[in-house]
Each structure stands twice: as structure tokens, then as C-alpha cells.
C-alpha positions in Angstrom: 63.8 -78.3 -184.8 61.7 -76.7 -187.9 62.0 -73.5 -188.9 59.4 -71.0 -190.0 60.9 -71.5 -193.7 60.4 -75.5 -193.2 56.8 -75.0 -191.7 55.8 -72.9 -194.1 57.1 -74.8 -197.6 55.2 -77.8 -196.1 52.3 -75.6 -195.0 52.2 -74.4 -199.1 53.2 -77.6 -200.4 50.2 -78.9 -198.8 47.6 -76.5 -199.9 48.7 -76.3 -203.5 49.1 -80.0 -203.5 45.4 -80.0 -202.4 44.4 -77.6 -204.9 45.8 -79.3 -207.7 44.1 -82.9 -206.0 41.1 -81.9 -205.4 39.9 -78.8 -206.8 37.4 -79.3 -210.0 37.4 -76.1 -212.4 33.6 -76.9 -213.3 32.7 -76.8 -209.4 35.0 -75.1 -206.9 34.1 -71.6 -206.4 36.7 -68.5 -207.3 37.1 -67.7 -203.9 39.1 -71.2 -203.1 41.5 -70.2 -206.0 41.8 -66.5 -204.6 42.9 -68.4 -201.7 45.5 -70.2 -203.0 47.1 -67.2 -204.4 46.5 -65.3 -201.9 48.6 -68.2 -199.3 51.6 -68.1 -202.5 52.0 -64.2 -202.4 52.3 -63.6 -199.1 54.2 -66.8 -198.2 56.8 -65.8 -201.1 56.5 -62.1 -200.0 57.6 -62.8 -196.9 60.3 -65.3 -197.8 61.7 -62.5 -200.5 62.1 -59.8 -197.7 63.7 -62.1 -195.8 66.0 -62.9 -197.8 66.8 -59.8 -199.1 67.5 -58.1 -196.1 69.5 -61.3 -195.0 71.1 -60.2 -198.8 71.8 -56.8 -197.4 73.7 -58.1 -193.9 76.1 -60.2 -196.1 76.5 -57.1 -198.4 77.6 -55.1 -195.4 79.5 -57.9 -193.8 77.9 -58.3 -190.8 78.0 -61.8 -190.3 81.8 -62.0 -190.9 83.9 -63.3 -188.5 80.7 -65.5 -187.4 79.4 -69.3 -187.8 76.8 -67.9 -190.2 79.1 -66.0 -192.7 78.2 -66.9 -196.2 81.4 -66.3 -198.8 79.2 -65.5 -201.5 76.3 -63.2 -201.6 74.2 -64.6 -205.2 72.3 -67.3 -203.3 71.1 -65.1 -200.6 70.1 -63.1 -204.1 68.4 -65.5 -205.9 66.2 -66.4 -203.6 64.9 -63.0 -202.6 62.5 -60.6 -203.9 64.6 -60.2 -207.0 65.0 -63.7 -207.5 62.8 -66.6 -207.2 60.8 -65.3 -204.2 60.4 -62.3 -206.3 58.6 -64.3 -209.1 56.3 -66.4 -206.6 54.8 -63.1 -205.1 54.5 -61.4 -208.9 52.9 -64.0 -210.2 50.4 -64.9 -207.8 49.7 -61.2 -206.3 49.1 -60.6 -210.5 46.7 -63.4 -210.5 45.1 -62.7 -207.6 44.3 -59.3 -209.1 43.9 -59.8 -213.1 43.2 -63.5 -212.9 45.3 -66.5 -214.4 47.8 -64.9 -217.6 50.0 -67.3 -219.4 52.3 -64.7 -220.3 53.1 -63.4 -216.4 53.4 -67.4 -215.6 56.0 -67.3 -218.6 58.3 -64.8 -218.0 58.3 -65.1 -214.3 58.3 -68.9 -214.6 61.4 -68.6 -216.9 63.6 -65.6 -214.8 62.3 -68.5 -211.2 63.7 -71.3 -213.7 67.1 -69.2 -214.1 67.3 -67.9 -210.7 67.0 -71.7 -209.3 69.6 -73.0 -211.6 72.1 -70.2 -210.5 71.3 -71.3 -207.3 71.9 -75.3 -208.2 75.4 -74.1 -210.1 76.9 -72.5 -206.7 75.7 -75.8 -204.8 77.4 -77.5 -207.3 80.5 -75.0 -207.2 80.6 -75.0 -203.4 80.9 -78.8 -203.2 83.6 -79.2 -206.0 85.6 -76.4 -204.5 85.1 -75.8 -200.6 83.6 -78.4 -199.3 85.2 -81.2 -197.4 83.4 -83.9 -195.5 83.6 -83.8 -191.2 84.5 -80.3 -191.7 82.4 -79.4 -188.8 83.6 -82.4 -186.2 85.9 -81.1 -184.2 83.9 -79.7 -181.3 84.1 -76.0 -182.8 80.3 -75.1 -182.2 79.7 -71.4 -181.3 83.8 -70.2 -182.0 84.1 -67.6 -184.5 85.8 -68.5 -187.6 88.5 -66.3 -186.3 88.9 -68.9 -183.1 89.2 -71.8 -185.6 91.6 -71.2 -187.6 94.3 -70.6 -184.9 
């Protein structure tokens, strides 16, 4: 089953795919570009609150004990408003309103680039470290971690 994440990376994958294709600076009108940011700020908007309030329930530990509980909190981080998210919806709610700036695609291009290489590194660190494959095989689905382990 997709989720509203999946739908919508495809959904922006395909209109800025589009864009790029098809759109001819000498004829498409301003409007069809205002559009395009207008789809990237408020699909990363939405993402970055997501994930930041998802952020703010593993800060407080509320999904401890559960099938969801994440051990480490930066992902979750990185990938909200005041990580990569974050620089999606600056940059394109900045062009939307000033118009295209190379320097607001460079520094929020650079802090996404860091953010999604912190985000690689613990993917990297989780599979060196914790993971182990069949982990999740042994009929466990829907016991608390609690149940597991004894």
C-alpha cells in the first residue's frame, strides 16, 4: 500500500520532471513556473511539519516500547523543517516570491546536500551496527518490543 509520502514524491517527481522536459524559457508563461514552486513549497512544507512533529514524539519518547520506536532521533531531524524539508520549502516559497536567486539555491542547496548525507551516514551506521538480516521473521507483528525480548 502507498503512502501519502510515496504518492506525493512521485506526484512532484512527475511535475518537475515535466517541467524540466518540456517547459521552453522563451515560450512557457511565468505562471506554469509559479506553479511548480508553488507544488515544491507546499509538498516540502508539509513533509517538514510532519516530520518535525514526528521529531518531537521521539524527543518525548512516545513511541518507546512500540514497533515504531526509532533509537535515534537526527533522521527524523534531517528531514524536517530544519533539515532538508526545511530547504525545499525555503527555497521554492523564496522563488515563488523574489523569483529564481542563485545564492538562496546555494546555501540551501548546500545545508539539503549536508542534511542528506547525515542522513546516508546513519543508514550506513545502522546497517554496520544494528542491523541483522530476518530480524523481523519470527511472527512478532504487532508485540511491543517489551513482548519480544522476553
Amino acid at each position: 500500500m502507498m503512502t501519502w509520502f510515496d504518492v506525493g514524491c512521485i506526484g512532484l517527481l512527475t511535475t518537475n520532471a515535466f517541467a524540466f522536459l518540456r517547459f521552453d524559457p522563451d515560450s512557457t508563461s511565468p505562471e506554469a513556473y509559479e506553479l511548480v514552486y508553488l507544488t515544491n513549497c507546499v509538498m516540502q512544507g508539509l513533509w517538514g511539519a510532519h516530520n518535525f512533529h514526528q521529531w518531537i514524539i521521539i524527543l518525548r519518547g512516545a513511541d518507546k516500547g512500540t514497533d515504531a520506536q526509532w533509537r535515534r532521533p537526527y533522521p527524523m531531524f534531517l528531514w524536517s523543517l530544519f533539515g532538508a524539508c526545511g530547504t525545499g520549502f525555503v527555497r521554492n516559497l523564496m522563488t515563488l516570491k523574489y523569483g529564481a536567486n542563485d545564492m538562496i539555491s546555494m546555501s540551501t542547496g548546500g545545508y539539503e546536500m549536508l542534511c542528506l548525507f547525515l542522513i546516508l551516514a546513519d543508514l550506513g551506521y545502522f546497517m554496520v551496527m544494528e542491523h541483522s538480516w530476518g530480524m523481523n521473521k519470527n511472527g512478532d507483528y504487532g508485540m511491543t518490543l517489551l513482548e519480544r525480548s522476553g
